[in-house]
C-alpha positions in Angstrom: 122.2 0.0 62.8 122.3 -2.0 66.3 121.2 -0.8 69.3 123.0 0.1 72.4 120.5 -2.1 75.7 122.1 -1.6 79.0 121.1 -4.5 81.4 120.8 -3.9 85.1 121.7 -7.2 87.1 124.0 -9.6 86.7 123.0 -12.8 88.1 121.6 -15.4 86.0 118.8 -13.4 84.9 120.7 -10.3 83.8 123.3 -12.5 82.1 120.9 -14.5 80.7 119.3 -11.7 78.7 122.7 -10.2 77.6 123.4 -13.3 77.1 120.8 -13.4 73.7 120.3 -10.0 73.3 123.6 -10.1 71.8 123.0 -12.6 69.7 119.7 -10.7 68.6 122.7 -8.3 67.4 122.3 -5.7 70.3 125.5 -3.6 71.5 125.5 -4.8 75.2 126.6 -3.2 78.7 125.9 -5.3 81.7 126.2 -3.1 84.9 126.2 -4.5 88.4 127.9 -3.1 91.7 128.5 -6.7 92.4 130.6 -9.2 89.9 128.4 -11.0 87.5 127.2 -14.4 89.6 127.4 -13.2 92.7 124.7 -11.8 94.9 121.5 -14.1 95.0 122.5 -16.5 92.5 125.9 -17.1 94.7 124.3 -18.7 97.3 121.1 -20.2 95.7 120.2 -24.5 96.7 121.5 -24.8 93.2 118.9 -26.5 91.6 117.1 -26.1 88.0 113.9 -27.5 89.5 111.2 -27.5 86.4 108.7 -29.3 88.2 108.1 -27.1 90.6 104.8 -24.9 89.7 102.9 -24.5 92.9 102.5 -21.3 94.1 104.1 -20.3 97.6 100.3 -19.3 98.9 98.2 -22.1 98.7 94.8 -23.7 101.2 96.1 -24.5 104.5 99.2 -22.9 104.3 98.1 -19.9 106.9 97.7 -23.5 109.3 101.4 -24.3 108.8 102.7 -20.8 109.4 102.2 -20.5 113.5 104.3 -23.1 114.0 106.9 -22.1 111.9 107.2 -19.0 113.3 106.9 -19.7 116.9 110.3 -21.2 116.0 113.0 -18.4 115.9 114.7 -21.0 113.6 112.6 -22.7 111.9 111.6 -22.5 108.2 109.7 -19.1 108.3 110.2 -16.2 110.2 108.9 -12.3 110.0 111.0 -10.1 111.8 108.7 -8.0 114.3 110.2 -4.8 113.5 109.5 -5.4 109.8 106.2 -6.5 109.9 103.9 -3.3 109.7 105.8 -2.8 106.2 104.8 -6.2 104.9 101.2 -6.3 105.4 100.0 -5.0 102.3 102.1 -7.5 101.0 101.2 -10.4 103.2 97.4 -9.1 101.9 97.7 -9.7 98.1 99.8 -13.0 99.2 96.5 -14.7 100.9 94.8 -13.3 98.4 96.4 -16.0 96.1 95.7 -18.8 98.3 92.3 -20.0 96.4 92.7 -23.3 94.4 91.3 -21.5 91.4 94.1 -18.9 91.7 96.4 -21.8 92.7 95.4 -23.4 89.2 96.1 -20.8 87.3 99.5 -19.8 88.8 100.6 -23.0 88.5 99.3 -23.1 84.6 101.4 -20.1 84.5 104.7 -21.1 85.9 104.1 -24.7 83.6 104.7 -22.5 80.4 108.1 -21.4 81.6 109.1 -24.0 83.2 108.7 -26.8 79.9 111.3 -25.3 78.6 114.3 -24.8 81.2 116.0 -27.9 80.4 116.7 -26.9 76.6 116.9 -23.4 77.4 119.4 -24.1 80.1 121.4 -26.7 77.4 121.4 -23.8 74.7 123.1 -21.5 76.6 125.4 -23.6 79.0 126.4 -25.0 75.5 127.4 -21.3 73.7 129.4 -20.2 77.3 130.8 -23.8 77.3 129.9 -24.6 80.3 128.1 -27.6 79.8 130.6 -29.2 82.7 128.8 -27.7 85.3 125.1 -29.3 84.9 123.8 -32.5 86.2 121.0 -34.3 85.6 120.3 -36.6 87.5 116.9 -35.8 89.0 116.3 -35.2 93.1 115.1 -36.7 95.9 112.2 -35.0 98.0 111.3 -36.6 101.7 108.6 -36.6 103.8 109.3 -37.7 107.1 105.6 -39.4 107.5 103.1 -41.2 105.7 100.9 -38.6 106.5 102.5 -35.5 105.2 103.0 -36.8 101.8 99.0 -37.9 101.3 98.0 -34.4 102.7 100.0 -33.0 99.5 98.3 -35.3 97.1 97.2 -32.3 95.7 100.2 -30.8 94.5 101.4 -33.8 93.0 98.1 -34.5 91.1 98.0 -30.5 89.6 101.5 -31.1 88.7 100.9 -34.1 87.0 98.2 -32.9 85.0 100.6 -29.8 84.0 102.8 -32.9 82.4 105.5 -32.7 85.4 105.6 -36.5 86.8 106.9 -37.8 90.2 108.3 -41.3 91.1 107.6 -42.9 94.3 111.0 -44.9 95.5 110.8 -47.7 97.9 113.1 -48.1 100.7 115.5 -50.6 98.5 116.0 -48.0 95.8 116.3 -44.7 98.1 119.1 -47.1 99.7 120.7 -47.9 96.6 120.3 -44.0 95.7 121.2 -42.2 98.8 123.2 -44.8 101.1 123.7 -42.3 103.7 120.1 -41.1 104.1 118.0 -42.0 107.0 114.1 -41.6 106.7 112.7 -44.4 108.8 108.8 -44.3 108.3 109.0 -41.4 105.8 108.7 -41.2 102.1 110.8 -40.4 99.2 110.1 -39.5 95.5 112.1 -38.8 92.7 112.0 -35.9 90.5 113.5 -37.2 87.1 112.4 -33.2 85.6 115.2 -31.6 88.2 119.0 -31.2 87.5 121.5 -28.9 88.9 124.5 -26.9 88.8 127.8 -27.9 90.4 128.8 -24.2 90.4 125.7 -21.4 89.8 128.3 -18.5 90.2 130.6 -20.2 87.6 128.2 -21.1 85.2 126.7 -17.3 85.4 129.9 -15.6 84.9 130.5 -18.0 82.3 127.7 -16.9 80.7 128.5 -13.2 81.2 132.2 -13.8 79.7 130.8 -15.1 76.7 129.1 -11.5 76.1 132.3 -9.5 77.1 134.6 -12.0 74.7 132.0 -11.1 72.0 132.3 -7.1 72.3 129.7 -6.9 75.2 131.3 -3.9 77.9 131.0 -5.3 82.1 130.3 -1.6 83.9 130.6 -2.6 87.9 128.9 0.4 89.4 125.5 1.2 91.2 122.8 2.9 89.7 121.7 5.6 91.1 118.9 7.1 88.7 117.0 6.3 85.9 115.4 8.1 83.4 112.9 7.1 79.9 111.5 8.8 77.0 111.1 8.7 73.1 114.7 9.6 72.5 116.7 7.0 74.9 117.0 5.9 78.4 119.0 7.8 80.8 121.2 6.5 83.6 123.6 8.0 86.7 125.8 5.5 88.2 127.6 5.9 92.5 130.6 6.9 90.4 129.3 9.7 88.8 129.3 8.4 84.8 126.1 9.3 82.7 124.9 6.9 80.8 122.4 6.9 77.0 121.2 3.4 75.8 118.4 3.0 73.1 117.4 -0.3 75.1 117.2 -1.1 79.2 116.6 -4.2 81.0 115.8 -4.2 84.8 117.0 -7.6 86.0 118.5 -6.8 89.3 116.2 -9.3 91.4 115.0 -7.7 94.9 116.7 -4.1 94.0 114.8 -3.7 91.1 111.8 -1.7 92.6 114.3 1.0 93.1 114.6 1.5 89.4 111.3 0.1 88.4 110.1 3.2 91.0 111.5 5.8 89.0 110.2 4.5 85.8 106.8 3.5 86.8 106.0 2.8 90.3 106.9 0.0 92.4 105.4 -3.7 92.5 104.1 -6.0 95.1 107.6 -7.4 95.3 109.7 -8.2 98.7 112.8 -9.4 99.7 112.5 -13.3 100.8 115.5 -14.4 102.4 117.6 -17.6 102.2 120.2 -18.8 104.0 123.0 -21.5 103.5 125.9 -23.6 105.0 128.3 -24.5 103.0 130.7 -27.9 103.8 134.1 -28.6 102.1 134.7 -32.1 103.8 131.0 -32.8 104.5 132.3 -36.6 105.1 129.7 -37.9 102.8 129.2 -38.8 99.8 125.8 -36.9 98.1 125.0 -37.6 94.3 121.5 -36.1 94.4 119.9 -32.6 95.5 117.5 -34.3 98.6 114.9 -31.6 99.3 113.0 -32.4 102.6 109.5 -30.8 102.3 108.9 -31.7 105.8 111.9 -29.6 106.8 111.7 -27.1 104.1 115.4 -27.1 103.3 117.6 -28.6 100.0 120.8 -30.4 100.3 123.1 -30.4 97.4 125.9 -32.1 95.9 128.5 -29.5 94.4 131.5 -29.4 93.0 133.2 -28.1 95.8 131.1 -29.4 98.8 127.8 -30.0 100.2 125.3 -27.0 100.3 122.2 -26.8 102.6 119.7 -24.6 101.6 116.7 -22.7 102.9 114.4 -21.0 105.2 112.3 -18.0 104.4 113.1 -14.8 106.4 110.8 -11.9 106.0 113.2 -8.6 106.9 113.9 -5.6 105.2 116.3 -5.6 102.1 119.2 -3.9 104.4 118.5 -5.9 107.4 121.8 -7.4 109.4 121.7 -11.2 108.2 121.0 -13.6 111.0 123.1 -16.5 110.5 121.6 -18.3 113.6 119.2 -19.7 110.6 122.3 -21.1 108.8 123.4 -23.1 111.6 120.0 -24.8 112.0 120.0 -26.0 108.7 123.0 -27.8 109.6 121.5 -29.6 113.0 118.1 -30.3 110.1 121.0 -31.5 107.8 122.5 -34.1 110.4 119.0 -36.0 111.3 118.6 -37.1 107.5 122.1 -37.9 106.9 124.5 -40.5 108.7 128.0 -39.2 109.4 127.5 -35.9 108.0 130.4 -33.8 109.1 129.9 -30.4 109.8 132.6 -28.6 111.5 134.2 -26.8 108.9 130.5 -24.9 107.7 130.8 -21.4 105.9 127.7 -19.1 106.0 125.6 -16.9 103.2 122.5 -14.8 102.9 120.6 -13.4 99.8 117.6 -12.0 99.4 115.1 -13.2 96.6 113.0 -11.2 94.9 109.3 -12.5 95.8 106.3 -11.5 94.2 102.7 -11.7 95.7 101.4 -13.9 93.6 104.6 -16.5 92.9 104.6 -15.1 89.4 108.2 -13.3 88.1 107.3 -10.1 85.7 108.5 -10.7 82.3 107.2 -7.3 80.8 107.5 -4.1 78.8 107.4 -1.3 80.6 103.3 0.1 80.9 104.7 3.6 79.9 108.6 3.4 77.9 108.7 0.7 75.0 112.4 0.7 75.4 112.4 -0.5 78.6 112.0 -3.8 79.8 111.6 -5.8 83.1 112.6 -9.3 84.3 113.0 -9.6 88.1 110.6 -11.4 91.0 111.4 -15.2 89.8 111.3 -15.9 93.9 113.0 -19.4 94.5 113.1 -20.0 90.5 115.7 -17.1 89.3 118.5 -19.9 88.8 115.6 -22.4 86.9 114.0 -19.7 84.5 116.9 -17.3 84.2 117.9 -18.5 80.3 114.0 -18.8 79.7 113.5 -15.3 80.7 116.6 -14.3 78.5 115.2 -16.2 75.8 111.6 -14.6 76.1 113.1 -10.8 76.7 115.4 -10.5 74.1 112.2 -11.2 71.4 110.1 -8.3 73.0 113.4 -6.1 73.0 114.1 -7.0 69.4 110.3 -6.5 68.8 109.2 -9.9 68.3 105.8 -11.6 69.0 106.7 -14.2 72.2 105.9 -17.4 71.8 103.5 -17.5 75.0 100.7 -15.4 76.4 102.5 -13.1 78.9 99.3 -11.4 79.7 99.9 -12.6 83.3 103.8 -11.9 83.8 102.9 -8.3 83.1 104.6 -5.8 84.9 101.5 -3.5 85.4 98.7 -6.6 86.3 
């Protein structure tokens, strides 16, 4: 007999793990309030980026951060007001910031992240949607000498995770990115990154694949949840009751308010992004360029230029500030020559950040019929089809093919 699994959340995530829990056989209801690729993974920089292990806290971070924030629009701000809330969080995220802890998240994020690329090819292929990927690489900057040798690090810890980087001299960035100005800085390429000329498309894709296979699209809130040996229980804002055999709570930075009535909530908080978005950007751009100087991503798509970034620390219902959109266009103009940006639409989302840069791919500490996948931070758009993959095995009961000891929902 199949079993009926509601999934809560449909960006790529949630969509994602209907995505192959119906092909593990399951009867499948995908409920969001929003339509499935909108919210976070709308608006995302729009790159698969497998390389990218490091933790967010890491040594000498906590030297980089007063400047930032002394800038109201630079690439980190805490919004006063906010603050006393975060601490506890801002606690367990220098907590993290150890090299041996830095090691071992990174060792971590390296066993999701060798997959992405054929996990990402898999399910593109079933949705047909194959169209929308591009893989290419990216570019990363640094706009000295100096910045890029006092990362060494990074690069060396990724290297020995088996995630390479390519240092491009001036005549091959030129050939690469003719419109790109770095003077005395440096540039790499990431042959490991590709991206997605369209994240919403390619999510709702995915999603349409489930509904044109017998999987039921609910858009509504959810408003309560309930667990025991019998079934999970749910009350949506319009007032239907739900019964499911299975749940999954994939609903990115909303998901501690279900995850609260379940369990209890986890050292999760709302990270902010921000983007501009040019139609006529005046330019031609055939790789993402990520400046790590700058903190910001710049990327080709199919129906403009997006520039993404910054990392706003505000409550989940703050009033978006899109002052921090329009300085990523001024960061924009000083790399690339004859960048147009007059005709610049703006977007906010909020990802889901844990402490310690690890997403929880889990079963629940105290309902084995429910199941969490949420907190991917900046990587929900990379490991969304890995976390399908790896969910809908523990759903159907099946022994994953990595220790997930440390994506537990309860460590």
């Amino acid at each position: 007999m199949s079993k009926h699994c509601v999934i809560i959340g449909a960006g790529i995530v949630g969509a994602s793990c209907a995505w192959h829990l119906q092909r593990k056989g399951l009867d499948i209801t995908l409920i969001d309030s929003e339509l499935p690729g909108q919210s976070c993974t709308f608006g995302n920089a729009a790159c698969i980026s497998a390389s990218s292990v490091i933790p967010f806290s890491y040594p000498g971070l906590i030297k980089k951060t007063p400047g930032w924030m002394l800038d109201p629009l630079g690439p980190m701000r805490i919004r006063p007001r906010d603050l006393p809330s975060l601490l506890p969080w801002f606690w367990k995220f220098w907590r993290v910031s150890n090299m041996p802890k830095v090691e071992a998240i990174a060792g971590m994020q390296a066993l999701l992240m060798r997959t992405v690329a054929a996990d990402y090819d898999e399910i593109l292929a079933g949705a047909k949607a194959t169209h929308l990927k591009v893989s290419r690489g990216a570019i990363h900057v640094y706009d000295t000498e100096k910045e890029y040798l006092a990362e060494q690090w990074k690069r060396d810890l990724s290297a020995r995770l088996g995630f390479e980087t390519q240092r491009l001299e001036p005549a091959q960035l030129k050939a690469m990115v003719p419109s790109l100005k770095l003077e005395d800085g440096v540039a790499m390429l990431m042959p490991d990154w590709q991206h997605l000329l369209n994240p919403a498309k390619a999510t709702e894709l995915i999603a349409e694949h489930c509904f044109t296979n017998g999987g039921k699209w609910l858009q509504d809130r959810i408003t309560s949840a309930s667990a025991n040996s019998s079934g999970v229980h749910l009350q949506t804002e319009s007032g239907r009751r739900i019964k499911a055999d299975k749940l999954v709570v994939a609903a990115g930075a909303w998901s501690n308010f279900i995850a609260e009535q379940l369990d209890h909530k986890v050292s999760m908080i709302a990270k902010r992004g921000y983007h501009a978005m040019l139609s006529n950007p005046g330019i031609d751009l055939r790789y993402p360029v990520m400046s790590l100087s700058r903190v910001f991503v710049m990327t080709p798509l199919e129906d403009g230029l997006r520039i993404a970034g910054t990392a706003e620390f505000a409550a989940l219902d703050a009033a978006p500030d899109y002052r921090r959109a329009k300085a990523l266009l001024k960061q924009a103009s000083h790399y690339l020559e004859g960048l147009q940006v007059d005709d610049a639409s703006e977007w906010m989302g909020s990802r889901p950040m844990m402490a310690d840069s690890i997403p929880v791919i889990s079963m629940s500490p105290r309902h084995q019929n429910v199941f969490y996948a949420f907190g991917h931070g900046h990587y929900g758009l990379t490991q969304g089809p890995t976390t399908g993959r790896i969910i809908s095995a523990m759903v159907a009961g099946h022994e994953p093919e990595i220790d997930l000891a440390a994506f537990r929902f309860d460590r």
